[in-house]
MARLUMSE-977165 format. One record per residue (C-alpha): residue in one letter; x, y, z. Coordinates in nm, 3 decimals. Each point is the difference from the previous one (the first is absolute). Layout:
REM residues N
residu / x / y / z
A / X / Y / Z
...
REM end
This chain:
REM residues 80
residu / x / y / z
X / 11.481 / 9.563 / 10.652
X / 0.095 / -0.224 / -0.341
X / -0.118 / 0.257 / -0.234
X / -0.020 / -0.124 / -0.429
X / -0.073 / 0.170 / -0.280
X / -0.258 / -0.161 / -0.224
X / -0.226 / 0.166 / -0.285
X / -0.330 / -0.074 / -0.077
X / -0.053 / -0.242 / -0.316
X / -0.239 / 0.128 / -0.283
X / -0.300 / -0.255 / 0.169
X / 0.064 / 0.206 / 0.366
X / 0.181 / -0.279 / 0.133
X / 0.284 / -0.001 / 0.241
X / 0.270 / -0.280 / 0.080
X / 0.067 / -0.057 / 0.341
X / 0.401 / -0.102 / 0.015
X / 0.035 / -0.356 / 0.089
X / 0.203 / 0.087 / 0.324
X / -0.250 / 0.212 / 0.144
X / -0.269 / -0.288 / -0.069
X / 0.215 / -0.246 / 0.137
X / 0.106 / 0.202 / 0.314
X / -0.393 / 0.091 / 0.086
X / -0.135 / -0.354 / -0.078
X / -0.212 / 0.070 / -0.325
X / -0.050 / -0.262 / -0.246
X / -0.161 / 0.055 / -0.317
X / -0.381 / 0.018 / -0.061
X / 0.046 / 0.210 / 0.360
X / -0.285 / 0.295 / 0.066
X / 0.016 / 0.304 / 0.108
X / -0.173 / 0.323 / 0.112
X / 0.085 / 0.300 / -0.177
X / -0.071 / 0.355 / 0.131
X / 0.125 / 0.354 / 0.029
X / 0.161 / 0.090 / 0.320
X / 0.121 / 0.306 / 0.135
X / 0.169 / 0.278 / -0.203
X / -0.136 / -0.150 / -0.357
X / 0.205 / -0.355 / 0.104
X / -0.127 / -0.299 / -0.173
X / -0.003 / -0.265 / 0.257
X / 0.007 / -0.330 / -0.082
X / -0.048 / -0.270 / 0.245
X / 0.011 / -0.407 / 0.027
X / -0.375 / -0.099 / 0.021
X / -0.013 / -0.209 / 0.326
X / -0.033 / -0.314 / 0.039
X / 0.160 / -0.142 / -0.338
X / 0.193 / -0.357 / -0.043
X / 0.313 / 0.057 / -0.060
X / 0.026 / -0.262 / -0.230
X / -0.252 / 0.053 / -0.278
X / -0.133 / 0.398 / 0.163
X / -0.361 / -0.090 / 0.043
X / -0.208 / 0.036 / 0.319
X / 0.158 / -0.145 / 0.292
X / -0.239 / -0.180 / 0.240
X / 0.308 / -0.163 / 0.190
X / 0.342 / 0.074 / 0.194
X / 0.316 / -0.209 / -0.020
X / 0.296 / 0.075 / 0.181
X / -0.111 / 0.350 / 0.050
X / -0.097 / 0.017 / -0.389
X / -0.343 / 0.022 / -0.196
X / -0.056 / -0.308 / -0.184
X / -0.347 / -0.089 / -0.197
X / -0.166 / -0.379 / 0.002
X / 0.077 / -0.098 / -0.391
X / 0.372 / 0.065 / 0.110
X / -0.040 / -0.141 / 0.339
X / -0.127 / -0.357 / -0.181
X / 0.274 / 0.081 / -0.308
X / 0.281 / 0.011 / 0.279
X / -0.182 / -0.322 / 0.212
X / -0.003 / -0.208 / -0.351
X / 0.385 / 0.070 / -0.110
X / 0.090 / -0.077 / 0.367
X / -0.178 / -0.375 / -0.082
REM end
């Protein structure tokens, strides 16, 4: 497990580190789920599907990957 230390900012926010982002496929503007798991643990998970592009709803799969139609036609116009 890649553990990180990271504090809580004054607002409650909390910064992801870039690698992990990268690693897991989470783009910014990304949801998630938040709850508390076992033993007090906050879990946070990836809410499913989300583009991994812009992190909205997904409604399609590309090469295994969630993908949503503005990025779909965004990709299909710079491919022109």
């Amino acid at each position: 497990m890649n553990k990180k230390f990271k504090t809580l900012s004054k607002a409650g926010s909390l910064t992801i580190p870039a690698d992990i982002r990268r690693d897991l496929g989470i783009a910014a503007g990304a949801g998630f789920d938040i709850s508390i798991g076992d033993n007090g643990r906050i879990v946070l998970e990836k809410h499913t599907p989300t583009c991994i592009f812009c992190g909205k709803y997904a409604t399609k799969k590309h090469y295994g990957r969630d993908i949503c139609e503005v990025c779909v036609h965004q990709i299909a116009e710079e491919d022109k």
